[in-house]
C-alpha positions as CSV (number, residue, x, y, z in Angstrom):
1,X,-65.6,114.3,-45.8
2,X,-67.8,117.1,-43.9
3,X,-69.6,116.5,-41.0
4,X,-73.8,117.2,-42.2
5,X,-75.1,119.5,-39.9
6,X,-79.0,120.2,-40.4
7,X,-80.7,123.6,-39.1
8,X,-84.3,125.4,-39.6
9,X,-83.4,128.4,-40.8
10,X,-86.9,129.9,-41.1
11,X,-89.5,128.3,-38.7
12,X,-92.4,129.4,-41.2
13,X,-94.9,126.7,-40.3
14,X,-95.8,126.2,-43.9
15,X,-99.5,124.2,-44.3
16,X,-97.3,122.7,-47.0
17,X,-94.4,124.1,-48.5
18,X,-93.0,123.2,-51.7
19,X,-90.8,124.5,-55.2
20,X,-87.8,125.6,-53.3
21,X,-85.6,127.3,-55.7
22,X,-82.4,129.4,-55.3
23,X,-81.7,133.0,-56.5
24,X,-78.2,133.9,-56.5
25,X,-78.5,137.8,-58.1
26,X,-80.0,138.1,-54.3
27,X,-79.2,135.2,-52.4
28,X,-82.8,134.0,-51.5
29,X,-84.3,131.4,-51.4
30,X,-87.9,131.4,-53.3
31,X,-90.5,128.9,-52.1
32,X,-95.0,128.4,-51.7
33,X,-97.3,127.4,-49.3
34,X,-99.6,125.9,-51.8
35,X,-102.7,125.5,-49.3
36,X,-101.7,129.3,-47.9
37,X,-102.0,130.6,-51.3
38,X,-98.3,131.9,-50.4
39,X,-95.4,132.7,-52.4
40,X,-92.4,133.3,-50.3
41,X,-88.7,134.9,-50.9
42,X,-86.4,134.1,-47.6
43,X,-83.5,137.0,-48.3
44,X,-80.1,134.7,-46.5
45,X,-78.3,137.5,-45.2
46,X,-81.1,140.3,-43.5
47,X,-82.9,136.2,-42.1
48,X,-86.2,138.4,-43.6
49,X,-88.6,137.1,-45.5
50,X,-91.1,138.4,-48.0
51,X,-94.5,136.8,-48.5
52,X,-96.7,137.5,-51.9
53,X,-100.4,136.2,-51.4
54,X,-102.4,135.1,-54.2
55,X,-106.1,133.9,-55.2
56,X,-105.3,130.3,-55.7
57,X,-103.0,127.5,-54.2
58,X,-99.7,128.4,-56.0
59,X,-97.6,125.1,-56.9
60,X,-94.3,126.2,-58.0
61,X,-92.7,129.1,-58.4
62,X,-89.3,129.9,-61.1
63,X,-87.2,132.4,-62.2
64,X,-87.6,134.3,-65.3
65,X,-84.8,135.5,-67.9
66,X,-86.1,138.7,-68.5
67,X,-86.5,139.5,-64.9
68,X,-89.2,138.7,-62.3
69,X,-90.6,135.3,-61.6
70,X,-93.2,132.5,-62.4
71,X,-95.6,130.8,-61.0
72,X,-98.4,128.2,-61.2
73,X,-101.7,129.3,-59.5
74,X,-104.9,127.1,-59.7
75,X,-104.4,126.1,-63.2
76,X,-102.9,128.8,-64.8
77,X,-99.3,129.9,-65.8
78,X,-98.9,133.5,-64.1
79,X,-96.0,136.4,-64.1
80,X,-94.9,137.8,-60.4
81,X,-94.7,141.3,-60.3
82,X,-92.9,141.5,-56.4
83,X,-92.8,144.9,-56.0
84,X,-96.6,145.2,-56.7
85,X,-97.7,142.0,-55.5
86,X,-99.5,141.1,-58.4
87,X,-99.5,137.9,-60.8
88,X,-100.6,138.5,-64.2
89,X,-101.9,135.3,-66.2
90,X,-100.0,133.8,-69.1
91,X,-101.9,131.1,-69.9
92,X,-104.7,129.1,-68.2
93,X,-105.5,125.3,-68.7
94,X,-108.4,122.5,-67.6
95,X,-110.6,125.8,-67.1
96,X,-113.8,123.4,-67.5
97,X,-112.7,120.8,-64.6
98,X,-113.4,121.7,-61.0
99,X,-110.9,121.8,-57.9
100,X,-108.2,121.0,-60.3
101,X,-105.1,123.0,-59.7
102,X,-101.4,122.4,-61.2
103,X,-99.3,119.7,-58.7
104,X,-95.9,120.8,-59.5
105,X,-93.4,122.7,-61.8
106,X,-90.4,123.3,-63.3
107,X,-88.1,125.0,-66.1
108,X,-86.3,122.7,-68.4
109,X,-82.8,123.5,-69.4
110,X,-84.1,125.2,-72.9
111,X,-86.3,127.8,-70.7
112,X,-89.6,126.4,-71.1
113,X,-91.8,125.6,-67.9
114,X,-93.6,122.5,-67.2
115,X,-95.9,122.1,-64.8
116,X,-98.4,119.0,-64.6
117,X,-101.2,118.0,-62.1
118,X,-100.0,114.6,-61.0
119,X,-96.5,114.1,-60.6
120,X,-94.6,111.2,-61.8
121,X,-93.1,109.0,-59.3
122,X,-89.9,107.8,-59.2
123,X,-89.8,104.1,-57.9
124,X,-88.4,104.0,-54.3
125,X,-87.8,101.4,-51.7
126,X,-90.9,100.8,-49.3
127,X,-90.0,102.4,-46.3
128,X,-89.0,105.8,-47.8
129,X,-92.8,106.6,-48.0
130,X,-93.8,108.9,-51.0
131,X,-91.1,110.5,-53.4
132,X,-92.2,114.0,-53.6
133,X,-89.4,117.0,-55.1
134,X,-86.2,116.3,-56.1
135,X,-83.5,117.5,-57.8
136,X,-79.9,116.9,-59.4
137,X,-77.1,117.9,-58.3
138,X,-73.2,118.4,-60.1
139,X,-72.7,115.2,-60.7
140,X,-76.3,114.2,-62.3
141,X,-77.1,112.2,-59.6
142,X,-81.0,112.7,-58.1
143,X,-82.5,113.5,-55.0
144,X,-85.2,113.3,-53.8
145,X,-87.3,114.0,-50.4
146,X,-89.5,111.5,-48.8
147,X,-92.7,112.5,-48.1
148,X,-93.4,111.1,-44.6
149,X,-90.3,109.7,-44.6
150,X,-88.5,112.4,-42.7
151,X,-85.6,112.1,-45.4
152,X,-83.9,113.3,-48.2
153,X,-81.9,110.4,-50.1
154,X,-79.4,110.8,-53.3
155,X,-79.9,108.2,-55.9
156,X,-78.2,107.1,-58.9
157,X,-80.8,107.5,-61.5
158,X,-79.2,105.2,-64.5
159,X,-78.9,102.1,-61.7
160,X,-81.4,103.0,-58.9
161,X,-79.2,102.7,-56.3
162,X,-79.1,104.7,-53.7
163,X,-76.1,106.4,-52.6
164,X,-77.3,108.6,-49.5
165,X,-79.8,109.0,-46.8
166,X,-79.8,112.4,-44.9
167,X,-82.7,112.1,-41.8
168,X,-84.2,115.6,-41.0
169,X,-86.6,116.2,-37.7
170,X,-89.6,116.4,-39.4
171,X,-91.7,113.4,-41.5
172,X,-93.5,115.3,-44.2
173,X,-90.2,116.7,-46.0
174,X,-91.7,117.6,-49.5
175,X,-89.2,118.9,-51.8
176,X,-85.4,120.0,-51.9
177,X,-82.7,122.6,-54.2
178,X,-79.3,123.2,-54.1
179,X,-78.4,127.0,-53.0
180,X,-75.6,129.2,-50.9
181,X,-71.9,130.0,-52.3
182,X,-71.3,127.9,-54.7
183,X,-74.6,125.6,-54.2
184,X,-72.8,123.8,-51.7
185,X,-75.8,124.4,-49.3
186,X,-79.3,122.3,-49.6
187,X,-82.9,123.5,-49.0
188,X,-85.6,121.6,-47.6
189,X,-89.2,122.2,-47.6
190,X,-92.1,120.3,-45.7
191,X,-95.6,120.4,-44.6
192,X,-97.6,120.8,-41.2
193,X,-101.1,119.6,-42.8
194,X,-102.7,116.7,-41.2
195,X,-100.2,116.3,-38.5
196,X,-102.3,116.2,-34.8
197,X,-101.3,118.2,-31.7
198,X,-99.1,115.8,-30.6
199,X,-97.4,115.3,-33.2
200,X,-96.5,119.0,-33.6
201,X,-95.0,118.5,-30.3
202,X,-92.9,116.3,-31.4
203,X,-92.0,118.0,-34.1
204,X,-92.4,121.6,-33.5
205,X,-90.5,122.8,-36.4
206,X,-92.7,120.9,-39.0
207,X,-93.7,123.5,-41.9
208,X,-90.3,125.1,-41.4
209,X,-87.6,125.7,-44.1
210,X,-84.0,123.7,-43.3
211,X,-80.5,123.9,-44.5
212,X,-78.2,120.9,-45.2
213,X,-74.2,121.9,-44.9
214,X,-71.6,119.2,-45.5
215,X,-73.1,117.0,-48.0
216,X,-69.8,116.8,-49.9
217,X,-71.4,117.6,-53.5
218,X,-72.3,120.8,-55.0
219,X,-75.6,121.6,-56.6
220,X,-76.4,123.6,-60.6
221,X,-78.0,126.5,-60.9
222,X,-81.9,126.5,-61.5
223,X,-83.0,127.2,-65.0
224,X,-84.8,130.3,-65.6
225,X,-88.0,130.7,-67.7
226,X,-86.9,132.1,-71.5
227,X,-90.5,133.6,-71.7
């Protein structure tokens, strides 16, 4: 089995980064900064990274079939242009409620996109902390990173048992997606909010994006938006 090694490959300081998802037409890695109002796109080979900023916290982010991305900004469903750095709305819900924004989102296997504004929680053991993003890998097992728990753990989701535990050097890890040749490689996200000076000290690469080599499993490709 491979030795895990664990590096911060882009030390981004994220407020709260989120919605990591692979693209493998350019191999980058597409993520937000939902407090930043930041949509990022982390190119693998150049190390550069490209930074869309928008009017709204922006939740998720997806690919789209017909070329060009998704995203979910405030509460409404929007089209990336990158090259012009503009978002065009597709649809807009709970216009009538205050401060409500979409929590989270993402594109089933038949191309549709789901966002919601609370997230469902997948029942963990106590000291994981909060289940934030997850996702599957080859063999349809789950992942899922800890919020506060400074972790990203594989579980079985027909028993609930869980199968791995993979530390990271930061405590607010907030979502994770397969990418890299192959999707042999995993991406981790996390957040810098409401950490205090000394605790950015101690972890000065909080807010950063990671890379997990030598899990042993592969990851699937993410599904793109049909719309």
């Amino acid at each position: 089995m491979s030795s895990i090694k664990i590096e911060c490959v882009l030390p981004e300081n994220c407020r709260c980064g989120e919605s990591p998802v692979w693209e493998e037409a350019s191999d980058s890695l597409l993520f937000v900064d939902i407090p930043a109002k930041k949509l990022c796109r982390w190119d693998s080979l150049t190390k550069q990274v490209q930074r869309v900023t928008v009017d709204a916290p922006v939740s998720s982010v997806a690919l789209r079939q017909s070329g060009g991305y998704v995203a979910t900004i405030g509460t409404k469903f929007c089209a990336l242009n990158w090259e012009e750095q503009s978002a065009v709305v597709l649809a807009t819900v709970d216009n009538d409620k205050k401060n409500n924004r979409f929590n989270d989102g993402k594109v089933d296997p038949a191309g549709r996109y789901f966002a919601a504004n609370r997230r469902s929680v997948y029942k963990l053991e106590k000291e994981e902390q909060i289940p934030d993003g997850m996702c599957i890998d080859a063999e349809g097992k789950l992942w899922v990173a800890c919020y506060n728990g400074g972790r990203v753990i594989r579980l079985d989701p027909v028993t609930g048992k869980r199968l791995q535990t993979v530390k990271l050097p930061v405590d607010k890890t907030t979502s994770c997606c397969f990418g890299g040749k192959n999707y042999s490689e995993m991406y981790v996200t996390c957040a810098r909010d409401g950490m205090d000076p000394e605790g950015l000290l101690r972890q000065p690469e909080a807010g950063g994006i990671f890379k997990i080599t030598g899990l042993g499993v592969k990851g699937i490709a993410p599904y793109s938006y049909a719309g």
